[in-house]
Residue frames as qw, qx, qy, qz and C-alpha x, y, z in Angstrom:
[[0.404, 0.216, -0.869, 0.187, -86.40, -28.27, 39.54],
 [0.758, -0.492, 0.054, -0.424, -88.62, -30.30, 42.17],
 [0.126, -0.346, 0.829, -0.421, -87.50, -32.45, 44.81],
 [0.757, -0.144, -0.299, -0.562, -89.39, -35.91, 45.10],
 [0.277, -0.309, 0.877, -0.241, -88.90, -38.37, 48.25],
 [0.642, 0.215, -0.678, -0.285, -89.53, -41.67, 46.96],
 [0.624, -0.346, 0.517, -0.473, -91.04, -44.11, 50.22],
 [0.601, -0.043, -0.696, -0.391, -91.16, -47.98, 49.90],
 [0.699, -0.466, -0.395, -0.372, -93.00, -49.98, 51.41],
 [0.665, -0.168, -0.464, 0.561, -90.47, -50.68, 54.43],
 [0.124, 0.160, -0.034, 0.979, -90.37, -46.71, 54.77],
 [0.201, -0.264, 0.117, -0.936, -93.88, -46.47, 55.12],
 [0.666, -0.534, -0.486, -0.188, -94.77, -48.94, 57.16],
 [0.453, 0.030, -0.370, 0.811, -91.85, -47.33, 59.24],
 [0.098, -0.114, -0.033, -0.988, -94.22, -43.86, 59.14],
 [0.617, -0.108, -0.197, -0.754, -97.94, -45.22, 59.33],
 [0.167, 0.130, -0.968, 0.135, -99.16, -47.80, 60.84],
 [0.231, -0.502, -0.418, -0.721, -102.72, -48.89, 62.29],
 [0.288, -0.390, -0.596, 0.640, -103.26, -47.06, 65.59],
 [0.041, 0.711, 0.619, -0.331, -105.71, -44.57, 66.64],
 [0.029, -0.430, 0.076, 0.899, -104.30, -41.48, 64.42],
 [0.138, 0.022, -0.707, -0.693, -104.57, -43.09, 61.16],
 [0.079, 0.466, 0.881, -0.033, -107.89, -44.27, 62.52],
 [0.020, 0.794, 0.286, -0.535, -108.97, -39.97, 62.87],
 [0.159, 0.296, -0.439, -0.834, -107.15, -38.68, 59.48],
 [0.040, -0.256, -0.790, -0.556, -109.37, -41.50, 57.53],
 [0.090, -0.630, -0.733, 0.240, -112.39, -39.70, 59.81],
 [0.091, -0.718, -0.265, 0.637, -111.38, -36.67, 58.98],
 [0.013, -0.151, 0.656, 0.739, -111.09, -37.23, 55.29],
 [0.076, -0.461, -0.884, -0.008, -114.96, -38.46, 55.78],
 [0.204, -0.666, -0.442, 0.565, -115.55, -35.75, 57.39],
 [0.038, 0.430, -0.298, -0.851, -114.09, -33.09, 54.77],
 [0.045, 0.221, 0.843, 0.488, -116.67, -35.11, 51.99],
 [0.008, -0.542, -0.838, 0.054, -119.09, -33.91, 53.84],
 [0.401, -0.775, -0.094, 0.479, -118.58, -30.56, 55.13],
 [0.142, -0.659, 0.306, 0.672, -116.00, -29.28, 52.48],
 [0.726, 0.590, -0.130, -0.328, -115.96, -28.56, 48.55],
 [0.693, -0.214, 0.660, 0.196, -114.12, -31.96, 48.12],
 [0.678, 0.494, -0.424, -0.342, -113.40, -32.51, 43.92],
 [0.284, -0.343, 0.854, 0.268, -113.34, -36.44, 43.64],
 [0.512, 0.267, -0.448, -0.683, -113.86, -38.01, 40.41],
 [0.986, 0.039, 0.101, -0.130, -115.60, -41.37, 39.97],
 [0.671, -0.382, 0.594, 0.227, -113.20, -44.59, 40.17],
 [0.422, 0.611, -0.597, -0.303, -111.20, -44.96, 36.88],
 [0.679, -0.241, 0.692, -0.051, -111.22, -49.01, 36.24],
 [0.542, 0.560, -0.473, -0.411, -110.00, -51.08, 34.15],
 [0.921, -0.091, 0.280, -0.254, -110.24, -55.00, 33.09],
 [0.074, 0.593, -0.772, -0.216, -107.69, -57.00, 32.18],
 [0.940, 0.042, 0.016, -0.338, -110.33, -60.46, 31.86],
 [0.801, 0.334, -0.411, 0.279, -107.22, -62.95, 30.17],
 [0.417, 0.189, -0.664, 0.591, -105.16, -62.73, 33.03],
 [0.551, -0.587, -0.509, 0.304, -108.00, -62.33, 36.11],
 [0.267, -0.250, -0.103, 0.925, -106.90, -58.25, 36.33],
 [0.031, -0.859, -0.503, -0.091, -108.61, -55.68, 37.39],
 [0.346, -0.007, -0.235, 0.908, -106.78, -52.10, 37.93],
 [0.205, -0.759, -0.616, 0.045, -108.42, -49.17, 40.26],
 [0.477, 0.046, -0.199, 0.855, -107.60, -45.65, 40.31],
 [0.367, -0.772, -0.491, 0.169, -108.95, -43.30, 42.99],
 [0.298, 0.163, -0.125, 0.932, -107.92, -39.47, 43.67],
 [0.154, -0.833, -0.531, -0.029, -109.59, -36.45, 45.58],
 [0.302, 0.351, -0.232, 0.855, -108.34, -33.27, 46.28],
 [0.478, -0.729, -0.489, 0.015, -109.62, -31.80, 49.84],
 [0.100, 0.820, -0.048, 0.562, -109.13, -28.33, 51.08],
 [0.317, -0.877, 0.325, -0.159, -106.52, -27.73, 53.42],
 [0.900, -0.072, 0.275, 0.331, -104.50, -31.04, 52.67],
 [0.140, -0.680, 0.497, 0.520, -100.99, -29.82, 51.31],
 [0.055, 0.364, -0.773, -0.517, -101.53, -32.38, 48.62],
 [0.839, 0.140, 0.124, -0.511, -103.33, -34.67, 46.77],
 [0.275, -0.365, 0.859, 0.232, -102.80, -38.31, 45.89],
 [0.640, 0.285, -0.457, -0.548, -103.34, -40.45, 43.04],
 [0.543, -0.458, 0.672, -0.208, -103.86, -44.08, 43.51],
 [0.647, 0.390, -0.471, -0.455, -103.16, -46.94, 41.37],
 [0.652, -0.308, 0.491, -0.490, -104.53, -50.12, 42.61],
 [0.368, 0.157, -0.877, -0.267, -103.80, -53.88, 40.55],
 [0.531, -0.206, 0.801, -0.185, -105.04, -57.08, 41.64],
 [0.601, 0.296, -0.534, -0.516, -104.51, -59.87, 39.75],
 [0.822, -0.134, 0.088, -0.546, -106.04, -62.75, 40.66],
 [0.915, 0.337, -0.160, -0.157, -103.91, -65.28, 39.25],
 [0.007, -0.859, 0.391, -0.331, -100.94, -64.30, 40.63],
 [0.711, -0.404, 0.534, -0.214, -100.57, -66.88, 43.58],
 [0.929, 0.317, 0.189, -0.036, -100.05, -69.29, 40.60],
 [0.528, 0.639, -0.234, 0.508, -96.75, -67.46, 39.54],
 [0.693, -0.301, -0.284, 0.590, -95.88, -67.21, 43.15],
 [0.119, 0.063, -0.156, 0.978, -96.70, -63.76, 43.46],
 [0.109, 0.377, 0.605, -0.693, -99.22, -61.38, 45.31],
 [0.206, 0.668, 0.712, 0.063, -102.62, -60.90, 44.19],
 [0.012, 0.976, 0.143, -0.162, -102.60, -56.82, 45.51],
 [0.519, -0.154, 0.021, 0.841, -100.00, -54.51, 44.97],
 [0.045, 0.922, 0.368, 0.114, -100.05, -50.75, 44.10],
 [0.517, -0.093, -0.100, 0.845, -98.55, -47.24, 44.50],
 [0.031, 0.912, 0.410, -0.011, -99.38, -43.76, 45.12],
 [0.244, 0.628, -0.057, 0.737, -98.41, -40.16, 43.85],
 [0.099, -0.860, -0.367, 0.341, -98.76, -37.25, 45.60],
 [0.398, 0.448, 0.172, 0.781, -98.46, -34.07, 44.18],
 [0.022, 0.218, 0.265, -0.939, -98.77, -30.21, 45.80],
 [0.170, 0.745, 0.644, -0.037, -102.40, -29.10, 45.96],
 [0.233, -0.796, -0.001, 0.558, -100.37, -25.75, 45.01],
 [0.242, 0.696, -0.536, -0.411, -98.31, -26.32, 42.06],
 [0.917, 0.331, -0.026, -0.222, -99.50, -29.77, 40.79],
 [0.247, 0.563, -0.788, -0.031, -95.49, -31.15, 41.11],
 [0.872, -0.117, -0.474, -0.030, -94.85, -34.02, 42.26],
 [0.232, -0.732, 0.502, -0.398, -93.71, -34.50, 45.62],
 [0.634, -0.251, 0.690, -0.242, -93.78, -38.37, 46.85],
 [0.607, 0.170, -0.726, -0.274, -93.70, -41.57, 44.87],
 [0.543, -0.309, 0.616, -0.480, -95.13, -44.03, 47.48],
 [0.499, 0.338, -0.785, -0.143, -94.29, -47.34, 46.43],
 [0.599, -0.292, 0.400, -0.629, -96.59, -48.68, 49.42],
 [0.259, -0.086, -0.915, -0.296, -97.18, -52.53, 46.96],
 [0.529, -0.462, -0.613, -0.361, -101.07, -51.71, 49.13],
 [0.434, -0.101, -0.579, 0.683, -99.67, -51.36, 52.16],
 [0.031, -0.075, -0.402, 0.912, -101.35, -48.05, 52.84],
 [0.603, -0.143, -0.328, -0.714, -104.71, -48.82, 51.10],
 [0.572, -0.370, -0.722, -0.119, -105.16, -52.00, 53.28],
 [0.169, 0.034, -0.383, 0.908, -104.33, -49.13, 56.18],
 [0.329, 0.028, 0.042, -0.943, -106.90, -46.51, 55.19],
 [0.648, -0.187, -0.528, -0.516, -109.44, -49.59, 54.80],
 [0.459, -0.437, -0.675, 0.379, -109.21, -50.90, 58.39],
 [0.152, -0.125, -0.220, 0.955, -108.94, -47.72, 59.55],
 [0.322, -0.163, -0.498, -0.788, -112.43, -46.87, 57.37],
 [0.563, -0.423, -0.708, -0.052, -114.25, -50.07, 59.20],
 [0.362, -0.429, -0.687, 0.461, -113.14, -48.94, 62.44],
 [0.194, 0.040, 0.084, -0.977, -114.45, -44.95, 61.78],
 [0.587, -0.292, -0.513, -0.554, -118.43, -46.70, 60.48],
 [0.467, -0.376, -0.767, 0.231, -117.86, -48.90, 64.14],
 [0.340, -0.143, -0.582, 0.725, -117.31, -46.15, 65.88],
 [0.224, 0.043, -0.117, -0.967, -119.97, -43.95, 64.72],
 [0.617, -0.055, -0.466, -0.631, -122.72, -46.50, 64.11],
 [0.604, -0.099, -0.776, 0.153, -122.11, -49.33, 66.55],
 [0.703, -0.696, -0.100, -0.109, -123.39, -49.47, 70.35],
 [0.120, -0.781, 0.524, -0.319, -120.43, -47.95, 72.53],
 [0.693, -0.431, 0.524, -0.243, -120.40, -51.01, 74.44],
 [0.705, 0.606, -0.302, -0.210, -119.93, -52.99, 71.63],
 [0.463, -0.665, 0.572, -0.131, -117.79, -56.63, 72.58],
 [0.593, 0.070, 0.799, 0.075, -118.35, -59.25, 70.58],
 [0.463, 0.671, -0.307, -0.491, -117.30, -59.13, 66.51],
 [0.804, 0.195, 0.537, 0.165, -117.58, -61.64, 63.89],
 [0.128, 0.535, -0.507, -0.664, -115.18, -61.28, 60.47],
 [0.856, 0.222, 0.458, -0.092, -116.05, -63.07, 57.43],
 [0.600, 0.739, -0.307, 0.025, -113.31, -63.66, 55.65],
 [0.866, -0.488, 0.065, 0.084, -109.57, -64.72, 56.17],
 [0.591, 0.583, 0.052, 0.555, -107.25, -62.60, 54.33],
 [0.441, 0.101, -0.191, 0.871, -105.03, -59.91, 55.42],
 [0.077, -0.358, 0.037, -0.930, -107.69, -57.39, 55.56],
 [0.584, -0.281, -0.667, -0.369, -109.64, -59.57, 57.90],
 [0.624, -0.204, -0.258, 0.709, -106.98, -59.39, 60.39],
 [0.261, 0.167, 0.125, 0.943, -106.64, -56.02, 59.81],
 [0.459, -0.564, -0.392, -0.564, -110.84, -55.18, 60.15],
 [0.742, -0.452, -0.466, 0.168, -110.58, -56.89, 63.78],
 [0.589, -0.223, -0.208, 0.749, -107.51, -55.08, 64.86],
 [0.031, -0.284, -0.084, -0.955, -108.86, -51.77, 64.04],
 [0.607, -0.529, -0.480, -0.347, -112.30, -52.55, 65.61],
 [0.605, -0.528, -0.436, 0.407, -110.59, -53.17, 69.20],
 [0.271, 0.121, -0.097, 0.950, -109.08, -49.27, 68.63],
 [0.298, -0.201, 0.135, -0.923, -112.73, -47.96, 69.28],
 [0.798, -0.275, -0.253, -0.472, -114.90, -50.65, 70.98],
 [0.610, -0.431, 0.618, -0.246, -114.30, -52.89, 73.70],
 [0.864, 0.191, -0.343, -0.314, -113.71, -56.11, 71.94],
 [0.464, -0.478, 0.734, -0.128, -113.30, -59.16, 74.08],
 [0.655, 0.015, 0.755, -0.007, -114.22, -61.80, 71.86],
 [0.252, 0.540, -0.424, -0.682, -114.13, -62.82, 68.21],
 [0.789, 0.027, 0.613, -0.040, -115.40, -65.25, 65.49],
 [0.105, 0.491, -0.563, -0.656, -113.78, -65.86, 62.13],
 [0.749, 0.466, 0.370, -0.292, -115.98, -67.10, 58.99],
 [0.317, 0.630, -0.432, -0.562, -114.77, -68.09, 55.84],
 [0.862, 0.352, -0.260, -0.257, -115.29, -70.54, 52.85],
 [0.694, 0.135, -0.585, 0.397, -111.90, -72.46, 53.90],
 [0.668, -0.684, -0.171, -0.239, -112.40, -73.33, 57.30],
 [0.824, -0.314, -0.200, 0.426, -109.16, -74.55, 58.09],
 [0.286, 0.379, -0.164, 0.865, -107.66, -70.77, 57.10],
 [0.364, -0.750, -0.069, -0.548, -110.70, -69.16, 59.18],
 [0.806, -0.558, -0.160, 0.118, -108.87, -71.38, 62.05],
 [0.789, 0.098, -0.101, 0.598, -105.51, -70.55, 61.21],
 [0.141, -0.628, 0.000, -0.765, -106.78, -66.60, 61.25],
 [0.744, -0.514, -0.400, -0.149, -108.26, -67.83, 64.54],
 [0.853, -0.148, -0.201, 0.458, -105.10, -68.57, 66.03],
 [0.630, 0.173, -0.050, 0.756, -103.16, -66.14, 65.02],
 [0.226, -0.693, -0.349, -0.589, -105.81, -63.36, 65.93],
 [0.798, -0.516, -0.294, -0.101, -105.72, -64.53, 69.40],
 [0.810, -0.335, -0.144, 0.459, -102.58, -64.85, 69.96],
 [0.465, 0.097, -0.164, 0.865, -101.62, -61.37, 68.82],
 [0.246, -0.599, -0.320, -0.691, -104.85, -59.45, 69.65],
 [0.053, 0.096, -0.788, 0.605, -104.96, -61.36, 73.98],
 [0.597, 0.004, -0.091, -0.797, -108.58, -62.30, 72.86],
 [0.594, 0.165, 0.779, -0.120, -110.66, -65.01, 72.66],
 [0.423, 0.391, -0.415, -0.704, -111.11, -65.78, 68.65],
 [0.616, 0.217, 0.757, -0.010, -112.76, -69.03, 67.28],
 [0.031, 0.098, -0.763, -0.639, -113.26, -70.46, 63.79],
 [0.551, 0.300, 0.564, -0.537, -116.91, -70.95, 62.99],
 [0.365, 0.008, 0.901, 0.237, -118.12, -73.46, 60.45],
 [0.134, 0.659, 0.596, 0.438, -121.16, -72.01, 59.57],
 [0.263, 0.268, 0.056, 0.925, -121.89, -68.70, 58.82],
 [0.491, -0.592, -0.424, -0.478, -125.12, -68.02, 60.59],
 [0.812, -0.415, -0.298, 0.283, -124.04, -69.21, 63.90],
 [0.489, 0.050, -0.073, 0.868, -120.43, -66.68, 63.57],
 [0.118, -0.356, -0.064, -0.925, -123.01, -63.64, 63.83],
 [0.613, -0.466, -0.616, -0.168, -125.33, -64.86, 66.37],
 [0.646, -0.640, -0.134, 0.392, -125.05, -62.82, 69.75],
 [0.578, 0.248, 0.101, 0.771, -122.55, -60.93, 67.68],
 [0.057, 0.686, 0.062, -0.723, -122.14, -56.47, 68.02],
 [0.302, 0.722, -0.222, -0.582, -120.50, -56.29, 65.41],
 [0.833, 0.181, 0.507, 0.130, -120.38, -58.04, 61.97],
 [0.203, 0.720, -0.525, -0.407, -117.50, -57.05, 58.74],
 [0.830, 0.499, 0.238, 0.068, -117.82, -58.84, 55.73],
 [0.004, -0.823, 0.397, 0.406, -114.01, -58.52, 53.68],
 [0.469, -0.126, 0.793, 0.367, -114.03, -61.16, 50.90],
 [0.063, -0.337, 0.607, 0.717, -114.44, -61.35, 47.47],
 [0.478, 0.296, 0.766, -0.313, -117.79, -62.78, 47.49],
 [0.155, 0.121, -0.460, -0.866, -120.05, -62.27, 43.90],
 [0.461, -0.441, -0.650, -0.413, -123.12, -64.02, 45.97],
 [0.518, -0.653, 0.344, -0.433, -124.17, -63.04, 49.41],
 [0.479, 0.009, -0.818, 0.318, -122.79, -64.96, 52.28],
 [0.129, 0.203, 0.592, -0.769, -124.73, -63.02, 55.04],
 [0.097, -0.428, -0.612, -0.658, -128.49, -62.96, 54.69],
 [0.068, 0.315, -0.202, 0.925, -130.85, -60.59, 56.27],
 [0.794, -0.521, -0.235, -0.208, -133.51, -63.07, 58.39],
 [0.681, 0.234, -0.442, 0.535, -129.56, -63.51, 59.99],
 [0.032, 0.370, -0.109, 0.922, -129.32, -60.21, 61.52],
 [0.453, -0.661, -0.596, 0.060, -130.69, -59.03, 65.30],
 [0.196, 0.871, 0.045, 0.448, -131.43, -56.13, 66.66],
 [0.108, -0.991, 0.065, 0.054, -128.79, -53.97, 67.59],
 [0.797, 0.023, 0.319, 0.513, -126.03, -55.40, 65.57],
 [0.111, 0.836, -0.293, -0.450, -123.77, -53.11, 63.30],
 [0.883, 0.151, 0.425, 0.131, -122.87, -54.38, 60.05],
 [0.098, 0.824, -0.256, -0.495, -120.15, -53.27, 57.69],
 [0.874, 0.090, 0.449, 0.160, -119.53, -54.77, 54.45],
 [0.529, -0.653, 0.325, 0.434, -116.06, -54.25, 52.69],
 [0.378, -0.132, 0.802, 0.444, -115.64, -56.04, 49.71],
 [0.448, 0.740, 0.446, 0.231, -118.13, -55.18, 46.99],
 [0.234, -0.617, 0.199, 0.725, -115.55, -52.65, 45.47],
 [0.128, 0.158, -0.665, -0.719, -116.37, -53.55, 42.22],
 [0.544, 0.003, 0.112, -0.831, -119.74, -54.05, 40.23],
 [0.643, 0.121, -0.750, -0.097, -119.45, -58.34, 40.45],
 [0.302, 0.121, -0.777, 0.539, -118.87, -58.37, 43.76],
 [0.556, -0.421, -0.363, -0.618, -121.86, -59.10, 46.25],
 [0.321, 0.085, -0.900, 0.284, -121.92, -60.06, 49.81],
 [0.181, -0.018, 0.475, -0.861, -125.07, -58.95, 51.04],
 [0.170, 0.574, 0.792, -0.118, -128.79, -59.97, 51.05],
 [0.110, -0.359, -0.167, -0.912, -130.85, -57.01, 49.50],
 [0.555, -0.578, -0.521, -0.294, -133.29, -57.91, 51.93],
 [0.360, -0.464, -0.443, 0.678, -131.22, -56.39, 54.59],
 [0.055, 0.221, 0.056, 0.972, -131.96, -53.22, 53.17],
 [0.437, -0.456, -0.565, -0.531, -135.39, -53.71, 54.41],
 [0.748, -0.497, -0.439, 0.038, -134.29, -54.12, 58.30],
 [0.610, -0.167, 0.016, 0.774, -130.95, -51.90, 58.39],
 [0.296, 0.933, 0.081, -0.187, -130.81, -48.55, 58.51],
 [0.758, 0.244, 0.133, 0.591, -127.85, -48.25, 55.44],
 [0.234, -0.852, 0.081, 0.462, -125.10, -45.78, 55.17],
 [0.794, 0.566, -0.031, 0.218, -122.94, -45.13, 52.13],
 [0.542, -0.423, 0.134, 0.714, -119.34, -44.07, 52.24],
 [0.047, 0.429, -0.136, -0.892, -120.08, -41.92, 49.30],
 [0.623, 0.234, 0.665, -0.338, -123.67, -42.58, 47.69],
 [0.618, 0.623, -0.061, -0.476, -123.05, -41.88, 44.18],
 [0.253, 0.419, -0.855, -0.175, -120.23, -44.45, 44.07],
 [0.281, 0.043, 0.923, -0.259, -122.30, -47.25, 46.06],
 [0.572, 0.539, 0.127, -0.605, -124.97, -46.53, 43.76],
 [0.505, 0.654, -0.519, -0.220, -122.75, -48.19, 40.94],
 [0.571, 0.407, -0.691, 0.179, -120.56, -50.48, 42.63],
 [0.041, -0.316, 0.812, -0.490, -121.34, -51.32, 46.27],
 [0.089, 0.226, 0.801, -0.547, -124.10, -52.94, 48.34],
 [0.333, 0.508, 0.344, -0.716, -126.47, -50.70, 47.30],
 [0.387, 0.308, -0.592, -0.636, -125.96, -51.44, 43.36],
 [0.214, 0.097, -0.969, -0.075, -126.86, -54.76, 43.84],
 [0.110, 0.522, 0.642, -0.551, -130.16, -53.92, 45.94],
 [0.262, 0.560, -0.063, -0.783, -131.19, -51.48, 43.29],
 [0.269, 0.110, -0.845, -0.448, -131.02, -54.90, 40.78],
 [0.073, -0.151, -0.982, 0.081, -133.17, -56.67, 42.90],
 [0.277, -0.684, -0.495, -0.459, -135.96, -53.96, 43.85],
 [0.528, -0.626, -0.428, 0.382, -135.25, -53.50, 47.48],
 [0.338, -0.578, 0.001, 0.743, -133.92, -50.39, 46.60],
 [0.444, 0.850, 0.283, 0.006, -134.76, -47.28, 43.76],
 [0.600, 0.274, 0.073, 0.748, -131.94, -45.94, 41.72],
 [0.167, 0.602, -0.194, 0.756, -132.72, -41.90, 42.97],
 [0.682, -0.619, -0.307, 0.238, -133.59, -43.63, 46.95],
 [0.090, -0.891, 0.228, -0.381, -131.53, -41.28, 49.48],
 [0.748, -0.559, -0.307, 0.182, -129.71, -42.35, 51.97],
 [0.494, -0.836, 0.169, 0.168, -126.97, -41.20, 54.73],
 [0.558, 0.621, -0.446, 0.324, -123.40, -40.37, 54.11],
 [0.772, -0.415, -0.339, 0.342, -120.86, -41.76, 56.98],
 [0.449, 0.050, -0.180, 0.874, -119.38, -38.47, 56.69],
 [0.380, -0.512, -0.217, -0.739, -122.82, -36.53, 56.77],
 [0.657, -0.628, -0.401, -0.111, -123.05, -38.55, 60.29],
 [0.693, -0.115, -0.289, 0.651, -119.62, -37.75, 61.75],
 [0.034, 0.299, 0.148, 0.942, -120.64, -34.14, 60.63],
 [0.092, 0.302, 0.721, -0.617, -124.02, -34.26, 62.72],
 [0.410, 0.348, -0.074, -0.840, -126.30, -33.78, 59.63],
 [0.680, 0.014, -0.603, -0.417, -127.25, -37.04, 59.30],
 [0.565, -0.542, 0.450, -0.430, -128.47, -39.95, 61.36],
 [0.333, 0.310, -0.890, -0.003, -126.91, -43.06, 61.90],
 [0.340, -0.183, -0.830, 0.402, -127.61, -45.22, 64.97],
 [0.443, -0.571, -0.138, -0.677, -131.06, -43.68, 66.97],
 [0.535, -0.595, 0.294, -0.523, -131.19, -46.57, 69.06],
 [0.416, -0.438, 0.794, -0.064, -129.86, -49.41, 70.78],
 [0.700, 0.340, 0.581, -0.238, -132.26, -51.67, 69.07],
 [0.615, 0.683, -0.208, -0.336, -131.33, -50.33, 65.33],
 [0.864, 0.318, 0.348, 0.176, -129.72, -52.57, 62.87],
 [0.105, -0.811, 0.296, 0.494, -126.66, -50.40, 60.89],
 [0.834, -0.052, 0.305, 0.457, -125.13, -51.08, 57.87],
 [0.004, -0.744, 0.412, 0.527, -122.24, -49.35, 56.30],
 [0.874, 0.349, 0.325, 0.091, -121.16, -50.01, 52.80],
 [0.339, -0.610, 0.494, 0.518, -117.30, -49.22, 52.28],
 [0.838, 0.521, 0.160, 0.007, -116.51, -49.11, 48.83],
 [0.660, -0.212, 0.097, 0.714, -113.25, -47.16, 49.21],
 [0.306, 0.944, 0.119, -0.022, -113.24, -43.42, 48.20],
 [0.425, 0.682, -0.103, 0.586, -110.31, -40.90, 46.90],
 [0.137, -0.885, 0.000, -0.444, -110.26, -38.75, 50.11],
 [0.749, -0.552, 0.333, 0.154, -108.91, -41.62, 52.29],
 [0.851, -0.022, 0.101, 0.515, -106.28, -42.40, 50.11],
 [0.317, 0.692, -0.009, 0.649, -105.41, -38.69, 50.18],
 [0.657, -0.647, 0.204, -0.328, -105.61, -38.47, 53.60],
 [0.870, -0.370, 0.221, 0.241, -103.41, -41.41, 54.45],
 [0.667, 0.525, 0.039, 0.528, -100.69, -40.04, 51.75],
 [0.028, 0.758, -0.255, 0.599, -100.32, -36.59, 53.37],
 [0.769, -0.585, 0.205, -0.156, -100.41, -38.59, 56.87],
 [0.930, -0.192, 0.131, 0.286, -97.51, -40.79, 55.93],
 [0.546, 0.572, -0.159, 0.591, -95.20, -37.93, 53.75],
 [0.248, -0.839, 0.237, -0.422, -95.38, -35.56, 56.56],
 [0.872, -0.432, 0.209, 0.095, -94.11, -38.53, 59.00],
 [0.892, 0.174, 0.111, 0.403, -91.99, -39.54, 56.77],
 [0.141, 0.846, -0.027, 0.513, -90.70, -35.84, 55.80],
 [0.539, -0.820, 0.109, -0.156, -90.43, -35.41, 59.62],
 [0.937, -0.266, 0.178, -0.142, -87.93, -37.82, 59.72],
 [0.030, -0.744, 0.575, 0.339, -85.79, -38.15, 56.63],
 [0.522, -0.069, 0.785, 0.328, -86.41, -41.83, 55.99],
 [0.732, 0.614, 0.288, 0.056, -86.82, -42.54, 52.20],
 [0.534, 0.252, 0.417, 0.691, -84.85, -40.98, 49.03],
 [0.413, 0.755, 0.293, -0.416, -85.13, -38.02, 48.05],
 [0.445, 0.036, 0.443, 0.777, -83.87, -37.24, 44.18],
 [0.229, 0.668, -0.026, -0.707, -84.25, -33.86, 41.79],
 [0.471, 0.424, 0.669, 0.389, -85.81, -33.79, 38.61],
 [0.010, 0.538, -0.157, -0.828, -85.27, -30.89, 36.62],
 [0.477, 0.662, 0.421, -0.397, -87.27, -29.71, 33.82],
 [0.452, -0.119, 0.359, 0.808, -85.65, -29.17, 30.57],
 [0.222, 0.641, 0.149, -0.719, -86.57, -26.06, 28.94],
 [0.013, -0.323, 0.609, 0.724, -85.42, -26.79, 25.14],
 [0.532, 0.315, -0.237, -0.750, -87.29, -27.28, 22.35],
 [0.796, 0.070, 0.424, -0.426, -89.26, -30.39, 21.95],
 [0.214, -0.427, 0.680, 0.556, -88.30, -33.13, 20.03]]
């Protein structure tokens, strides 16, 4: 018989939330990619084309985590049309011991759009100029909000600009940025201009042509671009690869699906090129940032290890606590039908 606490989303936004811990487990789940004998498998995906769906599923196991977590990741596109959400989602965990289940985390994204701010603000803090004050988002979605507000956890940020194809949302983000962040945010019309003067720049939209290009870009900026999770998706120039010094979050998946796939179509980049791992810099066996003057860019595709890492970060809270369900499922032993 196993015991399985069962979290929804109310529960674990009760347990997790994004402040400076969750900002160190997803660093230290970087960190263990680099450093430890991590087992994660390439991204399981699947297309659903007739209805605009795309499903993602992500796992890692990492040594010394009590568990590991599966993730299973929708988004359908169409959705808004039926008056429902685009993301949603949920995550296992099971014992890295005895392979039960232990958690059902019913999270509808909640903890993946976590462990992805949380992601941006581990590449700022590692790659960006300390001093770092002035950040431009492009986009105007939930995780846009979310990119910013993690950024001010490890950089000074006094000022913001928001980019995005609908201007009047990048204002409405604007607003609302401001008023809960005690910043200065603005809406910027064009997209050139919104990175000008800028530290830092985070790309987090759905793009499938650049929107940043890479005459844009001055030195010592940091650049981090979010949203090429899949192989359609594009928001970069390859020609920044020529001026930036690039980082992967884990190069054999960005190789396929991030930034870097899309540079390898164009030429600016060779299919067995090298580069840095953000966890091979956190680890001190790679370099990131040399000097004030460098260019950075990260290229977040999303790995397994954070969402195993935020799972065991929110059961244990949760655990700590009591909130959720918990219910027993017993095994029957008989004979099979």
């Amino acid at each position: 018989m196993s015991r399985i606490r069962i979290l929804t989303e109310r529960d674990l936004r009760a347990a997790v939330s994004l402040d400076i811990s969750a900002v160190d487990c997803v660093e230290q789940a970087f960190l263990a990619l680099a450093t430890q004998p991590v087992a994660m498998p390439p991204i399981l995906r699947l297309d659903i084309p007739e209805f605009r769906g795309e499903v993602d599923v992500k796992t890692a196991y990492v040594p010394g985590f009590d568990g590991f977590a599966i993730k299973v990741s929708p988004g359908f596109f169409d959705n808004p049309k039926l008056g429902l959400p685009s993301l949603n989602g949920l995550m296992i965990l099971f014992s890295a011991k005895t392979g039960l289940v232990e958690a059902l985390l019913l999270d509808n994204g909640y903890l993946t759009d976590v462990r992805t701010a949380a992601a941006g603000a581990v590449a700022a803090r590692h790659l960006s100029r300390t001093e770092a004050s002035v950040a431009t988002i492009f986009g105007a979605g939930m995780q846009a909000q979310l990119q910013l507000s993690a950024l001010m956890l490890v950089r000074p940020i006094k000022s913001a600009r928001i980019w995005a194809r609908d201007h009047a949302k990048a204002e409405k983000l604007a607003a609302e940025c401001a008023r809960q962040l005690g910043i200065d945010v603005t809406a910027f019309s064009d997209p050139r201009e919104a990175i000008r003067g800028s530290d830092i720049v985070v790309t987090t939209t759905p793009a499938e042509k650049p929107i940043l290009m890479a005459d844009w870009l001055e030195p010592g900026q940091h650049l981090t671009a979010m949203g090429s999770d899949s192989e359609h998706k594009n928001e970069i120039d390859p020609a920044v690869f020529a001026r930036a010094t690039y980082i992967a979050d884990r190069l054999s998946q960005t190789r396929i699906l991030g930034e870097l796939h899309h540079a390898i179509r164009a030429g600016a980049a060779t299919p067995e090129q090298l580069f840095a791992e953000l966890g091979a810099v956190i680890a001190g066996t790679a370099k990131g940032r040399v000097s004030a003057g460098d260019i950075t860019f990260a290229d977040l595709t999303g790995t397994g290890v954070q969402d195993t890492a935020i799972a065991n970060l929110a059961v244990s809270r949760a655990t700590a606590t009591g909130s959720g369900q918990t219910i027993e499922n017993r095994r029957e032993m008989g004979d099979a039908a």
